[in-house]
ZAROKE-112963 format. One record per residue (C-alpha): x, y, z. Coordinates in pm, whole numbers, padded with zeros to 5 digits, always signed. Each point is the difference from the previous one (the first is absolute). Layout:
N
XYZ ...
This chain:
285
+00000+00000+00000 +00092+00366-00055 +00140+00176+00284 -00160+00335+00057 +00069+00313+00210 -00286+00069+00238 -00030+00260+00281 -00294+00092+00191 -00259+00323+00024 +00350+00177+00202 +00245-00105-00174 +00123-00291+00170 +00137-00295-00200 -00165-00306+00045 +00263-00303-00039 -00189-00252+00160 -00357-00136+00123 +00101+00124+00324 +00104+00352-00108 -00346-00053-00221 -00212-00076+00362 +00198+00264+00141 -00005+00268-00235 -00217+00024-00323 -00336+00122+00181 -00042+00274+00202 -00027-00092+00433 -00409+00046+00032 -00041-00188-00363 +00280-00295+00112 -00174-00056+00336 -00365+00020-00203 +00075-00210-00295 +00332-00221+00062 -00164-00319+00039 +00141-00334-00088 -00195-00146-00309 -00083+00318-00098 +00063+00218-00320 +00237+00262+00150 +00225-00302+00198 -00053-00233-00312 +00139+00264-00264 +00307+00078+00210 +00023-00369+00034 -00017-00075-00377 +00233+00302-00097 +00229-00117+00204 -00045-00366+00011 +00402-00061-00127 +00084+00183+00324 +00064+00343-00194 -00249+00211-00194 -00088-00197-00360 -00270+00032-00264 -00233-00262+00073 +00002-00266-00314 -00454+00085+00012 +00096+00334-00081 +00301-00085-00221 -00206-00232-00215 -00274+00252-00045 +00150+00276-00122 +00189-00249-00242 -00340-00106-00113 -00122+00272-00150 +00181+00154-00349 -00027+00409+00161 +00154-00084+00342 +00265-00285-00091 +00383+00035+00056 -00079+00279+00276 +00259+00001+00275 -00068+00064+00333 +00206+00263+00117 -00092+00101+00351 -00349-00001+00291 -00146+00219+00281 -00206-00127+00215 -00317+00184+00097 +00071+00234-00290 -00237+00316+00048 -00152+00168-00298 -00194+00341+00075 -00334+00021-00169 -00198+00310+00019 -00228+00072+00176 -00016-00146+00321 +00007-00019+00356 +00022-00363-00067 +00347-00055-00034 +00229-00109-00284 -00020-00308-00230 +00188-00259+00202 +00186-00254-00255 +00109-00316+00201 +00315+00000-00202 +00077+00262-00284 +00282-00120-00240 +00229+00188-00234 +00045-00250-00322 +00172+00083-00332 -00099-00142-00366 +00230+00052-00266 +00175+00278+00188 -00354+00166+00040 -00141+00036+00387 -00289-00196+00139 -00212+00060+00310 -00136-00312+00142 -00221-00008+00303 -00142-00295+00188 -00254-00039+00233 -00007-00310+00187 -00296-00185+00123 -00031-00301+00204 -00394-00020+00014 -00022+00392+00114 -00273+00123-00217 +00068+00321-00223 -00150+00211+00253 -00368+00093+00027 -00212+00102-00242 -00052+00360-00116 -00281+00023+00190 +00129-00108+00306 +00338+00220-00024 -00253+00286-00077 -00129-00086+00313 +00263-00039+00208 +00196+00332-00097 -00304+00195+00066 -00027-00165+00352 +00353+00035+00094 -00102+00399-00115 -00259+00036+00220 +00238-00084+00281 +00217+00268-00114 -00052+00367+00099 -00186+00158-00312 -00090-00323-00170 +00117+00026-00274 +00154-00265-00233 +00134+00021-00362 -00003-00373-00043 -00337+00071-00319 +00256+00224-00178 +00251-00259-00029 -00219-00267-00084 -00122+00203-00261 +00285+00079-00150 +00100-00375+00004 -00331-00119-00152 -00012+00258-00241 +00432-00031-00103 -00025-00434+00011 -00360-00039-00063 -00110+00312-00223 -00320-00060+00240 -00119+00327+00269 -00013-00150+00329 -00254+00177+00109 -00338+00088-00152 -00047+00330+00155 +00249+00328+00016 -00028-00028+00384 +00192-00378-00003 -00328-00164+00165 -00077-00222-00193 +00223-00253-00143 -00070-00179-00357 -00108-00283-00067 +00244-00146-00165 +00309+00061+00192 -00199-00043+00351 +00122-00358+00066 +00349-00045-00141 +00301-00039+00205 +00113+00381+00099 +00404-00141+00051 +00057-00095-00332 -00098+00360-00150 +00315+00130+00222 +00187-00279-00068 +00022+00084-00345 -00054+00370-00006 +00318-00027+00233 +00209-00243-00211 -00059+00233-00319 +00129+00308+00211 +00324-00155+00110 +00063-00110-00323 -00068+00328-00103 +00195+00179+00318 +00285-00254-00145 +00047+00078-00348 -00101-00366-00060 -00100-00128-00365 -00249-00262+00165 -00162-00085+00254 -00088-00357+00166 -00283-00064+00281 +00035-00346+00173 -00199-00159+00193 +00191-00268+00217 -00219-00219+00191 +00091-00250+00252 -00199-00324+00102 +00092-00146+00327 -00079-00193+00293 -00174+00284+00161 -00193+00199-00321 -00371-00146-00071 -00055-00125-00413 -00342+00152-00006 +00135+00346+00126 +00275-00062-00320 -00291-00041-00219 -00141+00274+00103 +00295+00233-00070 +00028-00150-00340 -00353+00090-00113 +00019+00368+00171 +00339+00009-00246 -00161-00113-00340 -00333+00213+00077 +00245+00321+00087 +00206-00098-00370 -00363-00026-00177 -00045+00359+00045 +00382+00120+00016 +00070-00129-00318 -00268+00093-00304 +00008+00338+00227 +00357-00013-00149 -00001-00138-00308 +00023-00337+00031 -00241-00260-00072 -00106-00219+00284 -00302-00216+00017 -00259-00095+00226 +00196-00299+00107 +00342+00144+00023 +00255-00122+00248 +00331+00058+00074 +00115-00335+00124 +00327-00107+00207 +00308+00061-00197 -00163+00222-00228 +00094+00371-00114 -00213+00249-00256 +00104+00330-00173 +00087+00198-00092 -00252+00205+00105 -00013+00353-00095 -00223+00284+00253 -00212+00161-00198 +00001+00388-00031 -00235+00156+00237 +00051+00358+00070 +00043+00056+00401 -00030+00336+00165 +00162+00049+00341 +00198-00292+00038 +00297-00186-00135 -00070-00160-00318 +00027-00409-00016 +00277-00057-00252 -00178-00116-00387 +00304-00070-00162 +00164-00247+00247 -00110-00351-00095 -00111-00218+00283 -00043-00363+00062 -00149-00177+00248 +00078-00351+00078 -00048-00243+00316 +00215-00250+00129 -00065-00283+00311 +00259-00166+00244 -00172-00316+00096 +00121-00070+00360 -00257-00295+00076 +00018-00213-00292 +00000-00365+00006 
């Protein structure tokens, strides 16, 4: 496997699993999310499974699968990469592990987002929810969480998120997909953009083991192909009614259409994106 120069969100190199344990998430995340059979344990445990930091031969063999992201070369990592979006109260995209690749002397951003059976958040509606509740708490009550979810339906989706000027009412259409995967690829576009990159790669890497649940798995899948049957003809690309990515599969490129965006930074159109998703069976017979 290819070696590969990772340090964490400060800075610090990560040589090891233990320097992974110890370093790559921040202290309240580690003490919240470092939990054995889990995705942020089992991706430090799979990057550095030959006892330093390696490209794992799931992603290796993926990216050599597919004619637009073969003979890339794996370069460098951060863990818990953060990517601004506008905005927002809410924070910054999050990547699990952001990777600076090369093709043919030309940069590549890569992010990944690791799953064990952690679903891809809640649904819009329920992230609606919750931001405005955590506002209410606040003094003045106000949230800016509708903005940005406009601005990500409307970039990704070419959809309004909301049917009213006064962000009350939410569509339709966009009501019940997964909210994380709008950042998660919003955010992957900008740091490919931020980095002068000439593509950009979204993985997910899932993990099955001892301690995730097949149906929850499932689940994730089908909140993944129903997300890609709207992300994609939105873009350009056709996608039927069946659609699925499957294990070991990557699609692009995928170009963002051209949607004029006032206020806010625009998504990058001419950055090609693919999207592909890889599994690390841990439990097989």
């Amino acid at each position: 496997m290819t070696t590969v120069q990772i340090q964490s969100y400060a800075g610090v190199p990560i040589r090891s699993f233990d320097d992974w344990e110890r370093y790559a998430l921040p202290p309240a995340r580690n003490e919240l999310h470092w939990k054995l059979h889990r995705s942020a344990c089992e991706l430090g445990r799979i990057w550095t499974a030959g006892g330093e930091p390696a490209v794992p031969r799931e992603l290796a063999r993926l990216l050599e699968s597919h004619e637009g992201t073969r003979s890339m070369g794996i370069l460098s990592g951060i863990t818990e990469r953060e990517t601004p979006l506008p905005f927002g109260n809410r924070g910054p995209r999050c990547h699990d592990l952001a990777l600076q690749a090369e093709q043919n002397g030309r940069p590549v951003t890569i992010c990944i987002e690791a799953k064990a059976d952690e679903s891809f958040g809640g649904t819009i509606t329920r992230e609606l929810s919750t931001a405005r509740s955590r506002a209410a708490m606040r003094e003045g009550g106000h949230t800016r969480f509708p903005e940005r979810l406009d601005w990500l339906t409307h970039s990704l989706l070419g959809l309004r998120a909301f049917e009213d000027d006064r962000h009350q009412m939410l569509t339709g259409d966009v009501a019940s997909l997964p909210y994380q995967l709008l950042p998660a690829i919003a955010g992957t576009l900008l740091e490919a953009g931020r980095q002068r990159a000439s593509k950009a790669v979204f993985v997910v890497h899932e993990f099955r083991t001892e301690k995730t649940v097949d149906a929850n798995l499932d689940a994730n899948a089908v909140a993944l192909n129903r997300f890609l049957r709207f992300f994609l003809p939105a873009n350009g690309v056709s996608a039927g009614e069946d659609f699925a990515l499957e294990n070991g599969q990557i699609i692009g490129p995928i170009l963002i259409a051209k949607r004029p965006v006032t206020g806010a930074e625009k998504i990058p159109s001419e950055i090609p994106l693919f999207i592909g998703k890889i599994r690390t069976d841990l439990i097989e017979a």
